[in-house]
C-alpha positions as CSV (number, residue, x, y, z in Angstrom):
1,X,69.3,131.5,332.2
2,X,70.4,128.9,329.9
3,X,73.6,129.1,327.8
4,X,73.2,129.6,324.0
5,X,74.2,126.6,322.3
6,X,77.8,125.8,321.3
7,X,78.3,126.1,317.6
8,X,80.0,122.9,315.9
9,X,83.5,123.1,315.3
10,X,84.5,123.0,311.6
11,X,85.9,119.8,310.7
12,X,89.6,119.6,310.6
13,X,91.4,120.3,307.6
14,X,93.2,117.8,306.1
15,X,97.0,117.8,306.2
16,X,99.1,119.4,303.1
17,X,101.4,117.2,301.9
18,X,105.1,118.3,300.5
19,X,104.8,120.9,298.1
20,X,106.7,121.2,294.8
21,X,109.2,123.9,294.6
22,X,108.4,124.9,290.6
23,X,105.5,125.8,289.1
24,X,106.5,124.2,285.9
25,X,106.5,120.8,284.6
26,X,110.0,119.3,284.8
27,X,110.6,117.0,282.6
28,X,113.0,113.7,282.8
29,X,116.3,114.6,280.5
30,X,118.6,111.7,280.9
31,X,117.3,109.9,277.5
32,X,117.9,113.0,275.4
33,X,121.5,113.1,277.5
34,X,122.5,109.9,276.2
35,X,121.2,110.7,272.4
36,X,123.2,113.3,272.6
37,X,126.3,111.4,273.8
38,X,125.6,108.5,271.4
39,X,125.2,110.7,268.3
40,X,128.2,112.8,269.2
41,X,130.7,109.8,269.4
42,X,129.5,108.5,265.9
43,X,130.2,112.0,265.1
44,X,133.5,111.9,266.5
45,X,134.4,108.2,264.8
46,X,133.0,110.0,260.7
47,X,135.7,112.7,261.6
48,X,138.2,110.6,262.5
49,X,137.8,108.4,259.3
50,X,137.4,111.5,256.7
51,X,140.5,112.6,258.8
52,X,142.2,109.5,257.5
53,X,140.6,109.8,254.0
54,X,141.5,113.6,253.6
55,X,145.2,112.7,254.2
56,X,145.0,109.9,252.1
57,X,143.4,112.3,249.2
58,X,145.9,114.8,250.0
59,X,149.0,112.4,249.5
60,X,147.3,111.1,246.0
61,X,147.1,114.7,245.0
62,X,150.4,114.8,245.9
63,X,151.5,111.8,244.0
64,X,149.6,113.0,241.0
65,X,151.2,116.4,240.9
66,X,154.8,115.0,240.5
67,X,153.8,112.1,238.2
68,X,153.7,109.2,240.5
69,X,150.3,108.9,240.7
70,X,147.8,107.4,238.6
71,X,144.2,110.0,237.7
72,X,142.4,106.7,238.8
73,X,144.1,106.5,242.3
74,X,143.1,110.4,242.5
75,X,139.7,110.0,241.5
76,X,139.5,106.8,244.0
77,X,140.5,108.6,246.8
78,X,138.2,112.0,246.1
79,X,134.9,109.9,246.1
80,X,136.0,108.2,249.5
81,X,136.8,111.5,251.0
82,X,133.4,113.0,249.3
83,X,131.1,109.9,250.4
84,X,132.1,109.9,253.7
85,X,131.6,113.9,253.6
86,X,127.8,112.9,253.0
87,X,127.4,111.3,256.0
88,X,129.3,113.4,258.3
89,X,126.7,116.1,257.1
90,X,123.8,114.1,258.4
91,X,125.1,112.9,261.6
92,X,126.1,116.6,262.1
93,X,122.0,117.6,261.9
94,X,121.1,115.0,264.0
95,X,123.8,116.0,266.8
96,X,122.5,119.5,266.4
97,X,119.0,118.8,266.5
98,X,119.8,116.4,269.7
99,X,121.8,119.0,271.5
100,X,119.2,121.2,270.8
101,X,116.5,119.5,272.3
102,X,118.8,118.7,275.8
103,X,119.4,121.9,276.2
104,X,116.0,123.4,275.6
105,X,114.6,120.7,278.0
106,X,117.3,121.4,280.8
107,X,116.1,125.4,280.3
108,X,112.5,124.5,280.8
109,X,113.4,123.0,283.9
110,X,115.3,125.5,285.1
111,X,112.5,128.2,284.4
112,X,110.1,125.8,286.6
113,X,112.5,124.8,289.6
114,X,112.2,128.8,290.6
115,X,115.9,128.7,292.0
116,X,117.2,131.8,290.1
117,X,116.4,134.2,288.0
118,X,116.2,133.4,283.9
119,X,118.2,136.2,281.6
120,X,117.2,134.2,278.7
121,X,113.9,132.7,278.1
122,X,114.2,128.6,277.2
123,X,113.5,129.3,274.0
124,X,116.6,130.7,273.6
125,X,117.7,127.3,273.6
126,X,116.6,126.8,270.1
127,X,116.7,130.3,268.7
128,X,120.3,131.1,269.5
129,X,121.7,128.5,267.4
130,X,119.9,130.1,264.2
131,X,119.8,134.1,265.0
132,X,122.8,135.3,263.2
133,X,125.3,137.7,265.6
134,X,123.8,136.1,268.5
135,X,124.6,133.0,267.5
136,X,128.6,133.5,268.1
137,X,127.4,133.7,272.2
138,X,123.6,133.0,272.7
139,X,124.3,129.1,273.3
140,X,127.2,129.2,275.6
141,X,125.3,131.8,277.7
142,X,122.7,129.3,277.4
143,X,124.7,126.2,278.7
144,X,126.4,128.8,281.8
145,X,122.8,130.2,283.1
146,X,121.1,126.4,282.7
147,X,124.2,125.2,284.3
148,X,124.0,127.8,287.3
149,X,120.2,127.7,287.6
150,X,120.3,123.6,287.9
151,X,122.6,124.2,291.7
152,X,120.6,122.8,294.4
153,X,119.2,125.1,297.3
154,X,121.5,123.1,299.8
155,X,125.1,124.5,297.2
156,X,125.3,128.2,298.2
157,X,126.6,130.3,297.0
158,X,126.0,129.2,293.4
159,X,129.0,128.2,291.6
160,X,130.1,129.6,288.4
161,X,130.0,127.5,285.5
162,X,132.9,125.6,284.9
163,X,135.8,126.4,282.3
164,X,135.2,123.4,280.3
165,X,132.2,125.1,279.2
166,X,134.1,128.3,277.9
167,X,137.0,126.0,276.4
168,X,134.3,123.6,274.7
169,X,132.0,126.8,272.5
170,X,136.0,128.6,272.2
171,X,137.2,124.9,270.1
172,X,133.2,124.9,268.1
173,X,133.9,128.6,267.1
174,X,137.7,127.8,266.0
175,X,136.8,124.1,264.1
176,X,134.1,126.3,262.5
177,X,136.7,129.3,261.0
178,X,139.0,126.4,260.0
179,X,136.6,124.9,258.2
180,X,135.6,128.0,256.2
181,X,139.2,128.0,255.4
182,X,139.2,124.5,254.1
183,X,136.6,125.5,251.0
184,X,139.0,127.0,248.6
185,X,139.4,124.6,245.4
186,X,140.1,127.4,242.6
187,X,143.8,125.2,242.3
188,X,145.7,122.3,243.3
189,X,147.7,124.1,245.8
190,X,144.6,125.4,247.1
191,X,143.2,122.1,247.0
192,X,145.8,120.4,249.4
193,X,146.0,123.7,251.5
194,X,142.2,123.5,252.2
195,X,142.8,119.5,252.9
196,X,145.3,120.6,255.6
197,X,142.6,123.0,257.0
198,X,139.9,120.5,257.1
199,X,142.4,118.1,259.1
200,X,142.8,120.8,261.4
201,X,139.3,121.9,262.1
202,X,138.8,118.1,262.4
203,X,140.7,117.6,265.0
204,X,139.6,120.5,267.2
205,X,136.0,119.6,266.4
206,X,136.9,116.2,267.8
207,X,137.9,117.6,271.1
208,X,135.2,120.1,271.0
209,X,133.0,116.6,271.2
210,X,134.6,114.8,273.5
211,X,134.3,118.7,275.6
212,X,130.7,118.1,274.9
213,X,129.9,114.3,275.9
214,X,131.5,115.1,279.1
215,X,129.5,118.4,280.0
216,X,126.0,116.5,278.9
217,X,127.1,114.2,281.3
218,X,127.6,116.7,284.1
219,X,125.1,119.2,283.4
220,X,122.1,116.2,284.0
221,X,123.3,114.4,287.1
222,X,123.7,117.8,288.3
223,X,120.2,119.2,287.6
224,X,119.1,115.5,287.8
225,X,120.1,115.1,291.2
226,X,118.6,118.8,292.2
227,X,115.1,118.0,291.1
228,X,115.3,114.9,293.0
229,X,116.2,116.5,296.3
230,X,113.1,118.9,295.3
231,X,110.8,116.5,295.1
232,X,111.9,114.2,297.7
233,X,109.2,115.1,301.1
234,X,110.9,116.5,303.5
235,X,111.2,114.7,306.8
236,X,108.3,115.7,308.9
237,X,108.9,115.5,313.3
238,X,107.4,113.1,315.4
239,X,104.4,114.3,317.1
């Protein structure tokens, strides 16, 4: 009795090559990085100069008050101090708007690299700056979670975020009461007072920057160099 006949085999699949370890598209984030950190030092060199200007405003108010200063020398050295004002107000919404961006590119990655869970969504990223109450926290949890969810499979356990982070929103929230202090102008007295304020909160904002330029820095080589080793094949054996 003859055999029935042998089916064919199938053919054979083809092999599957590395797979991704997200599901979302990760984006590259060193160019908004280095807006960020080029914006911010201009930043820093308009505070450093109204710094210079409020003292020299403060000291021809002073002069005025005890008659050894000209009105003209005042007036000179209020529209310095008030023209460079101008543009430290639009550097400051371009270094907002920058930041923003980073960080709500860094939280889109995270969300796609699947390493840990989210508690915020990325669109925190954008909305916690302008939410009132939540905006006292909302971005430094932000940075921590983007921060924690950036560590590579290969760093366990995950590392906390680091202090600097903590130190860098503590100095933003402090340069920011100072400078609510620094708007009283009902007198002269008040005037100086407020003058001494703004040098204050200008000088913590200034190391609130320099805080920031170096945690941009960090935060993208370190998610940087995880999404690399994610999308690097791994090494397949010999057969």
């Amino acid at each position: 009795m003859d055999e029935p006949p042998t089916p064919p085999l199938p053919p054979p699949e083809p092999e599957a090559g590395p797979t991704r370890h997200y599901r979302l598209p990760v984006r590259p984030i060193k160019g908004w990085a280095k807006v960020v950190q080029v914006s911010v030092g201009v930043q820093v060199a308009l505070t450093v100069t109204d710094s210079v200007l409020a003292v020299r405003f403060w000291r021809a108010l002073a002069a005025w008050q005890t008659g050894d200063g000209s009105t003209d020398a005042l007036w000179a050295a209020a529209d310095a101090y008030d023209s460079i004002w101008h543009l430290q107000l639009g550097m400051l919404v371009l270094v907002g708007a920058a930041t923003t961006a980073w960080l709500y590119r860094l939280a889109s990655n995270t969300a796609g690299l699947r390493l840990s869970y989210l508690t915020y969504p990325p669109a925190w990223a954008i909305w916690g700056w302008v939410v009132p109450v939540l905006n006292l926290a909302r971005p430094l949890q932000m940075m921590r979670q983007t921060w924690e969810a950036s560590t590579s499979p290969v760093e366990q356990p995950v590392p906390k975020a680091p202090q600097l982070i903590n130190i860098w929103w503590g100095l933003l929230l402090l340069a920011g009461v100072l400078r609510i202090w620094s708007t009283d102008h009902r007198t002269v007295e008040s005037v100086k007072d407020a003058l001494g304020y703004q040098i204050a909160s200008n000088l913590v904002w200034v190391t609130a920057s320099i805080a920031l330029i170096l945690i941009v820095g960090s935060l993208t080589r370190r998610q940087s160099a995880t999404i690399t080793l994610l999308e690097t094949p791994p090494d397949l054996p010999l057969s």
